[in-house]
Backbone as CSV, one residue per row, in Angstrom:
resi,resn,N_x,N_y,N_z,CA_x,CA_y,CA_z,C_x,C_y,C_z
1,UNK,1.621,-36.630,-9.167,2.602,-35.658,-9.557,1.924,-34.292,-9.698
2,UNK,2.330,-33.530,-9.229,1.997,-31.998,-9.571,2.878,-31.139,-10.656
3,UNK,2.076,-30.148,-11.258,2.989,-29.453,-12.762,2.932,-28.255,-11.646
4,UNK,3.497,-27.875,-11.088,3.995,-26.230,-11.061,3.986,-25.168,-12.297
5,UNK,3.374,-24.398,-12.314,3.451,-23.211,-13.806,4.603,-21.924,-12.619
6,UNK,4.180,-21.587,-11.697,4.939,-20.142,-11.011,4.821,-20.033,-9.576
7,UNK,6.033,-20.033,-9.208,5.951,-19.380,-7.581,6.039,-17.671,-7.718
8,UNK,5.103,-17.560,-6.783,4.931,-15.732,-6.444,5.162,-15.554,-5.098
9,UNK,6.248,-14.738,-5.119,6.605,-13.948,-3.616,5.972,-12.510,-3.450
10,UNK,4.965,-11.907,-2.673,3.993,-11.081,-2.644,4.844,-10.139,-1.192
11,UNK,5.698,-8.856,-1.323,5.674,-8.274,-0.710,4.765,-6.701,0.185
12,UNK,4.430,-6.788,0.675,4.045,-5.284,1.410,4.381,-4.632,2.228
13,UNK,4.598,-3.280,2.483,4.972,-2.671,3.485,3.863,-1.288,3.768
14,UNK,2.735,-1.058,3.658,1.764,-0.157,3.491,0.656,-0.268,4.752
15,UNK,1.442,1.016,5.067,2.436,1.693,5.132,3.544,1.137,6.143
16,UNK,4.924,1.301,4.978,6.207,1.136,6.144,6.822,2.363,7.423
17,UNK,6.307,3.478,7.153,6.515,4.214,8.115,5.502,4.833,8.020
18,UNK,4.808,5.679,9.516,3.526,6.871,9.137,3.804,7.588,10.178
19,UNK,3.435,8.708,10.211,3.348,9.796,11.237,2.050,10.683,10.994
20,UNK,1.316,10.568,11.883,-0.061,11.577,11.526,0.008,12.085,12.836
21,UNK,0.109,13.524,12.247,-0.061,14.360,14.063,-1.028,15.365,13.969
22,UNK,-1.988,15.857,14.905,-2.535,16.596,15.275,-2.419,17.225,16.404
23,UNK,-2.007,18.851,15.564,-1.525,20.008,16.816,-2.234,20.794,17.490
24,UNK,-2.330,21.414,18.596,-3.128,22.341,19.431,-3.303,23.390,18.427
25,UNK,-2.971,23.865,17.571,-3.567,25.034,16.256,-4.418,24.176,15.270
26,UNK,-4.743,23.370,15.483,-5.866,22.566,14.392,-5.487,22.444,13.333
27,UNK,-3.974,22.169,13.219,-3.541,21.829,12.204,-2.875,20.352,12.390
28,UNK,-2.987,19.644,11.315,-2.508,18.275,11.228,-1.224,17.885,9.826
29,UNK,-0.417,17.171,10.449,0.489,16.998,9.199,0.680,15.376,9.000
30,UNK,1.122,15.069,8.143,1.387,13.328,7.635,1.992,13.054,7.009
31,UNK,2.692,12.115,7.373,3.911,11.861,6.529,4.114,9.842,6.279
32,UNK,3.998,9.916,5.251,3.775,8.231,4.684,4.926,7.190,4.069
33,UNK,5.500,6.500,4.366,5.926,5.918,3.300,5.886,4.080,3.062
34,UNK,5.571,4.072,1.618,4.912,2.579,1.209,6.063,2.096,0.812
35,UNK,6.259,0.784,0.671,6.912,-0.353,-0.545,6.480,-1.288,-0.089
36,UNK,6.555,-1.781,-1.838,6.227,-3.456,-2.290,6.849,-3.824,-3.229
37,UNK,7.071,-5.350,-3.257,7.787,-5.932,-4.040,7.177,-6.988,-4.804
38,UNK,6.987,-7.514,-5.808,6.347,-8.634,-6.431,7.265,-9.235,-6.929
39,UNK,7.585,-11.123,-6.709,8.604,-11.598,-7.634,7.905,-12.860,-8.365
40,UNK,8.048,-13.230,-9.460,7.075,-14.457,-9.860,7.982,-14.740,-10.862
41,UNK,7.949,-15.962,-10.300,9.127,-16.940,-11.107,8.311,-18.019,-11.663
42,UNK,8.578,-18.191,-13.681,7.782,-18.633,-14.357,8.444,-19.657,-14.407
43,UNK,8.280,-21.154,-14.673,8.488,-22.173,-14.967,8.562,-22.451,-16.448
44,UNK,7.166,-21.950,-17.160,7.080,-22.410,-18.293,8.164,-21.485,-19.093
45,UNK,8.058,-20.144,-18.717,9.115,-19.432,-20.086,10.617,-19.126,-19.112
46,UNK,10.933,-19.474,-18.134,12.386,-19.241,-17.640,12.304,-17.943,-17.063
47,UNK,11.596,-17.085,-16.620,11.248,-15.902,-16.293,11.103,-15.457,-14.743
48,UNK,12.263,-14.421,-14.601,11.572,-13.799,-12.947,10.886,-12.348,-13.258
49,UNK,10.235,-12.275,-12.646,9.392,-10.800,-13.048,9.515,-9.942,-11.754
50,UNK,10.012,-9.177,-11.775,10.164,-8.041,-10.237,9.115,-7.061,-10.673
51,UNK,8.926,-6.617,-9.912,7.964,-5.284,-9.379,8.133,-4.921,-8.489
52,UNK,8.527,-3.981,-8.054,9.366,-2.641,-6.703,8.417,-1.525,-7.355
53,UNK,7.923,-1.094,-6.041,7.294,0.029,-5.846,7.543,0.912,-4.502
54,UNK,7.735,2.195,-4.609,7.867,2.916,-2.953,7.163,4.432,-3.428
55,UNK,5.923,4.558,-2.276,5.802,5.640,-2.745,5.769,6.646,-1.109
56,UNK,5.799,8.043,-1.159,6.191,9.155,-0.253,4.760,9.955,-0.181
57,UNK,4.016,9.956,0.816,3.058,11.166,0.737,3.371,12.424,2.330
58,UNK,3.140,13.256,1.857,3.099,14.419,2.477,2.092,15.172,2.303
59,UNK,1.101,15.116,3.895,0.210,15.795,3.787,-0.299,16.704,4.782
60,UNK,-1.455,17.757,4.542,-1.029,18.882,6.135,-2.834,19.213,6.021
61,UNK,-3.660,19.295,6.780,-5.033,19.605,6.990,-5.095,20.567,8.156
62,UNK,-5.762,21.500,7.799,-6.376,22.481,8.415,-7.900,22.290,9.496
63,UNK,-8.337,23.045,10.436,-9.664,22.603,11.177,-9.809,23.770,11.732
64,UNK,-11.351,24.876,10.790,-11.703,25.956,11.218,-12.805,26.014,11.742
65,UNK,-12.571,26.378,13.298,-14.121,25.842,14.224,-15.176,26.801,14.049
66,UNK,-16.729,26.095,14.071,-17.881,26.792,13.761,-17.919,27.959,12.799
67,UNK,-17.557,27.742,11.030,-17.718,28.164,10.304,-19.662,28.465,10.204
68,UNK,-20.215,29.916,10.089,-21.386,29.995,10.087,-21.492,29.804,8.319
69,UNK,-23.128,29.029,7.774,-23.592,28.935,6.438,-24.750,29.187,6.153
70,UNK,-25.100,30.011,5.495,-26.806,30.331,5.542,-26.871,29.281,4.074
71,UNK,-27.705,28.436,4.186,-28.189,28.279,2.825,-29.945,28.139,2.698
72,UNK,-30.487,28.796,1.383,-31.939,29.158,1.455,-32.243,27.585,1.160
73,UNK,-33.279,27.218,1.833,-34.000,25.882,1.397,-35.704,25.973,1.798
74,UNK,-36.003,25.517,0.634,-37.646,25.448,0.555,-38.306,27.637,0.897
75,UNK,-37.431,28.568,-0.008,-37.801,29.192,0.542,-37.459,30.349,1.915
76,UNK,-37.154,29.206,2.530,-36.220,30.058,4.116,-35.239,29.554,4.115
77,UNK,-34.530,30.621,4.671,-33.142,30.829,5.135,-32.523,29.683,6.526
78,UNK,-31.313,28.871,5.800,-31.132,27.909,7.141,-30.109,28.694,7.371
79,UNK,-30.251,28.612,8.868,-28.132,28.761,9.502,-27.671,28.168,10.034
80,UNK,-26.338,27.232,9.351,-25.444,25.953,9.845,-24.485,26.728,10.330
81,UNK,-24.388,25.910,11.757,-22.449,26.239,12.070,-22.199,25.219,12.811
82,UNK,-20.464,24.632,12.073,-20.341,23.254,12.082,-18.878,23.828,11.700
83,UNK,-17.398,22.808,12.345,-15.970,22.895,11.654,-16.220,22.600,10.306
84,UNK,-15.031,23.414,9.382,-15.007,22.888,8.000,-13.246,22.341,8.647
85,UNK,-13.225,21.344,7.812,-12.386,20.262,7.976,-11.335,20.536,6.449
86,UNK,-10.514,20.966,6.375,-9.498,21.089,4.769,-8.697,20.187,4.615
87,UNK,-8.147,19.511,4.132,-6.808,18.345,3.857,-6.120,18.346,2.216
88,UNK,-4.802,18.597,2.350,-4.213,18.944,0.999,-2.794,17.362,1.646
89,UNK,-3.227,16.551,0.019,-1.693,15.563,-0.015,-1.335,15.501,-1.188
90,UNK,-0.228,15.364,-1.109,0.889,15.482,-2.167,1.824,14.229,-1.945
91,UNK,1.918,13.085,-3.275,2.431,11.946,-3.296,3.139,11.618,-4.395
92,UNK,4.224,10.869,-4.263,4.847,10.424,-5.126,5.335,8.893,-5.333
93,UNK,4.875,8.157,-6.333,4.947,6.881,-6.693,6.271,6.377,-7.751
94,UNK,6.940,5.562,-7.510,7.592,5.339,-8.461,7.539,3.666,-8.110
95,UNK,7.550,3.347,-9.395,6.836,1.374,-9.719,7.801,1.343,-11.252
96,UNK,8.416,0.367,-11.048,9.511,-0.211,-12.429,8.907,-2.124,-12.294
97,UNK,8.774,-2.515,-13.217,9.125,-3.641,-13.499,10.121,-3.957,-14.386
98,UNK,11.004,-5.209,-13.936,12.060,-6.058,-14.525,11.590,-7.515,-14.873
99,UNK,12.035,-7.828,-16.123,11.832,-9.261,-16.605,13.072,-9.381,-16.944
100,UNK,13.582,-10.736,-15.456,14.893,-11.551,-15.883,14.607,-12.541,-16.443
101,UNK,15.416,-13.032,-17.670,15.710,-14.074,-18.157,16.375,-15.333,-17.788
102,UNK,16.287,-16.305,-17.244,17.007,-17.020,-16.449,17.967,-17.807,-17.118
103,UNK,19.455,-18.003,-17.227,20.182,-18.571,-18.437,20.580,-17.961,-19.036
104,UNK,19.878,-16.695,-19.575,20.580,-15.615,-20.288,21.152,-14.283,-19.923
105,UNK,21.119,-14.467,-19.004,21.564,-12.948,-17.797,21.463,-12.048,-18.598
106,UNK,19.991,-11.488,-19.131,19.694,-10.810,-19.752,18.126,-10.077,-18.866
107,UNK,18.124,-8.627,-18.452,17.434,-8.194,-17.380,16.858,-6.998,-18.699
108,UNK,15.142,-6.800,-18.371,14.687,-5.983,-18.984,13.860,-5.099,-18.289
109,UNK,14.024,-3.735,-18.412,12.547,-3.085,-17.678,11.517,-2.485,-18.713
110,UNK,10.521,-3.610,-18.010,9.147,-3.769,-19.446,8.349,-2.856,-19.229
111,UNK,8.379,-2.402,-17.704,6.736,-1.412,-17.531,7.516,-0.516,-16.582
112,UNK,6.748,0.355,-16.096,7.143,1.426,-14.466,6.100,3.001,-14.972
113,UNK,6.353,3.526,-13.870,5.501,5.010,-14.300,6.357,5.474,-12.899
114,UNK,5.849,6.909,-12.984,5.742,7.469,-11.659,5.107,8.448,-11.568
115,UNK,4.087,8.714,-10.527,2.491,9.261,-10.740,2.900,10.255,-9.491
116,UNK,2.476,10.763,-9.584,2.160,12.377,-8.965,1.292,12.230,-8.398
117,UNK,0.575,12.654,-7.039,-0.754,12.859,-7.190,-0.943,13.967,-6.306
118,UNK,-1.879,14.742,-6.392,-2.465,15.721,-5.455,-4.005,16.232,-5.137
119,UNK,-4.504,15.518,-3.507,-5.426,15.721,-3.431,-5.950,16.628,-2.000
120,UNK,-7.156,17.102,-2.481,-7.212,18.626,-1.733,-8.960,18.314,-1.358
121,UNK,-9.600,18.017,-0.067,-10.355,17.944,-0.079,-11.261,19.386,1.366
122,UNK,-12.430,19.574,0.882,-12.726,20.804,2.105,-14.208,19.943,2.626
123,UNK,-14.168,19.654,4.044,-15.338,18.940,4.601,-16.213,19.994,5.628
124,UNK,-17.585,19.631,5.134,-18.955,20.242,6.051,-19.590,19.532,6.667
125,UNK,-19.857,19.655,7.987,-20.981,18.847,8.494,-22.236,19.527,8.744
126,UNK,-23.448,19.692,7.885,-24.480,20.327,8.386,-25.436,19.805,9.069
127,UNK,-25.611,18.939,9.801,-25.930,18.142,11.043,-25.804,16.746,11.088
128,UNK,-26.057,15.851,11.513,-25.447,14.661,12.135,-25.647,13.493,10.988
129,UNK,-26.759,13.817,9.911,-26.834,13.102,9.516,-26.547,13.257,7.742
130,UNK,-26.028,14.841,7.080,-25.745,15.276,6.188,-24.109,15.833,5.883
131,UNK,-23.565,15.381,5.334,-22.565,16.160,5.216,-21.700,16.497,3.637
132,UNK,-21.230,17.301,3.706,-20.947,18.192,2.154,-19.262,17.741,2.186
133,UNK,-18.876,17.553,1.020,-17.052,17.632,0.549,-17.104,18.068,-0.756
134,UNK,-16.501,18.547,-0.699,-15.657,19.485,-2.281,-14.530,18.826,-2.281
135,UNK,-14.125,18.523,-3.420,-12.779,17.541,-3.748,-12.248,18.103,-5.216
136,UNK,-10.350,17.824,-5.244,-9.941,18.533,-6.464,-8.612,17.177,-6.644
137,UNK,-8.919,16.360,-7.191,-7.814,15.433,-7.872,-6.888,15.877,-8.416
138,UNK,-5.782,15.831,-8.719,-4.803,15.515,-9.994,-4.064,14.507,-9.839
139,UNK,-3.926,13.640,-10.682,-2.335,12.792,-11.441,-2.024,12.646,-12.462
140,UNK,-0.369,12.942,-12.392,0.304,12.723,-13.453,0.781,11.538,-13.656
141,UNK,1.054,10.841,-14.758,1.656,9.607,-14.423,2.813,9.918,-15.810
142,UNK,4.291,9.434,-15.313,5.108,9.270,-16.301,5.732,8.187,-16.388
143,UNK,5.522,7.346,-17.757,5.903,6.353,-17.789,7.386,6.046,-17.727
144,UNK,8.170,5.132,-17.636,9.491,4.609,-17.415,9.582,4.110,-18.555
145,UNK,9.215,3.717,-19.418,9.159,2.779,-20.928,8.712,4.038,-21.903
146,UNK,9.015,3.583,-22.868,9.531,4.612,-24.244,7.900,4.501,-25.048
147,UNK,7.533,3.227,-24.797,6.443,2.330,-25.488,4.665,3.573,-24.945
148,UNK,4.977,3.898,-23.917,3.680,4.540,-23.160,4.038,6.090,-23.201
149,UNK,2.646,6.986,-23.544,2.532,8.408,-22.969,2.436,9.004,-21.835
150,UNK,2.765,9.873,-21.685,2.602,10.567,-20.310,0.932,11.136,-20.166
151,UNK,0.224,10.737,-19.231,-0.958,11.294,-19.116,-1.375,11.991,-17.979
152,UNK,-2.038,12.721,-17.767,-2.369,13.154,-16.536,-4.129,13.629,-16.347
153,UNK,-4.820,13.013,-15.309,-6.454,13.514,-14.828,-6.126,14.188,-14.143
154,UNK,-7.604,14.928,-13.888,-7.778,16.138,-12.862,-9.168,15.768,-12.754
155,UNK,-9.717,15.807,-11.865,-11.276,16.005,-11.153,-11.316,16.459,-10.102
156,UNK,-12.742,17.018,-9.988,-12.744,18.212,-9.185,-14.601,17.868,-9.251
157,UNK,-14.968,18.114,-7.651,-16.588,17.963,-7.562,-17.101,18.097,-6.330
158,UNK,-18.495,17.968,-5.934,-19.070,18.109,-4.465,-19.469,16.339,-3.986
159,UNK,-19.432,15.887,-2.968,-20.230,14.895,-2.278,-20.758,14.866,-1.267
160,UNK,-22.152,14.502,-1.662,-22.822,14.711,-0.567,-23.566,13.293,0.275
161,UNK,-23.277,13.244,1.316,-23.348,12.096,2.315,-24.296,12.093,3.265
162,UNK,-25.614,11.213,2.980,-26.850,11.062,3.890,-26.622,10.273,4.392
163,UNK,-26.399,10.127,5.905,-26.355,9.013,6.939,-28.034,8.672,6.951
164,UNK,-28.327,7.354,7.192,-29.819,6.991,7.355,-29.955,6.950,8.833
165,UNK,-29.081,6.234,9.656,-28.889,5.801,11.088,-27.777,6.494,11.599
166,UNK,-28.058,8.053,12.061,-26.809,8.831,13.085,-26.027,7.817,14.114
């Protein structure tokens, strides 16, 4: 005999639609959209649990050829020229969970948010095997439940990327 505790139905759609284009002006635009669904049906407490999520990004990058960079190292003066690469996205999430009661046709929404996000990154390549990004985060997240605060990060920084093997 087997005890069953929960069947889980695991949806995805990520991404359900995309469009990424790149135009003869070196500009690029994108356009995203996700959903998922989670359903888990409890045995032991009578419980279906939903989770629906869909989120929207819109995004547009720039490509400015052979930007010149002097930077001094050890002393002397280097001069890089290499595209800087820009990309700005802007997204929006919205995620609710529901806990049905089974027997009691009684439906609750226990959790959800909906997060903001916006990210802005500017890329260097100073030769084949170094390359520089500057990056600027934000999200907001607002909760759907009374129970949670609204919070929001921001980061903002450089990375720098040593290839060993070009």
């Amino acid at each position: 005999t087997y005890n069953l505790a929960s069947v889980i139905i695991d949806e995805q759609f990520n991404p359900m639609f995309n469009i990424d284009l790149t135009w003869n002006n070196n500009i690029s635009t994108k356009f995203e959209i996700k959903k998922t669904r989670n359903l888990s049906l409890g045995f032991t407490n009578n419980q279906l649990i939903e989770v629906n999520s869909q989120e929207y990004l819109l995004g547009t990058g720039f490509r400015i050829s052979k930007v010149p960079i002097g930077i001094k190292v050890g002393g002397k003066q280097r001069k890089f020229e290499s595209d800087l690469n820009m990309r700005f996205d802007f997204s929006i999430r919205d995620a609710i969970t529901i806990t049905r009661r089974i027997g009691e046709n009684q439906h609750d929404a226990t959790a959800g948010q909906t997060n903001i996000t916006i990210k802005t990154t500017a890329d260097y390549v100073l030769n084949e095997r170094l390359n520089i990004r500057f990056f600027a985060d934000f999200v907001s997240v607002d909760p759907a439940v009374d129970s949670s605060f609204n919070t929001s990060n921001t980061k903002f920084g450089i990375s720098v990327r040593f290839t060993l093997i070009p």
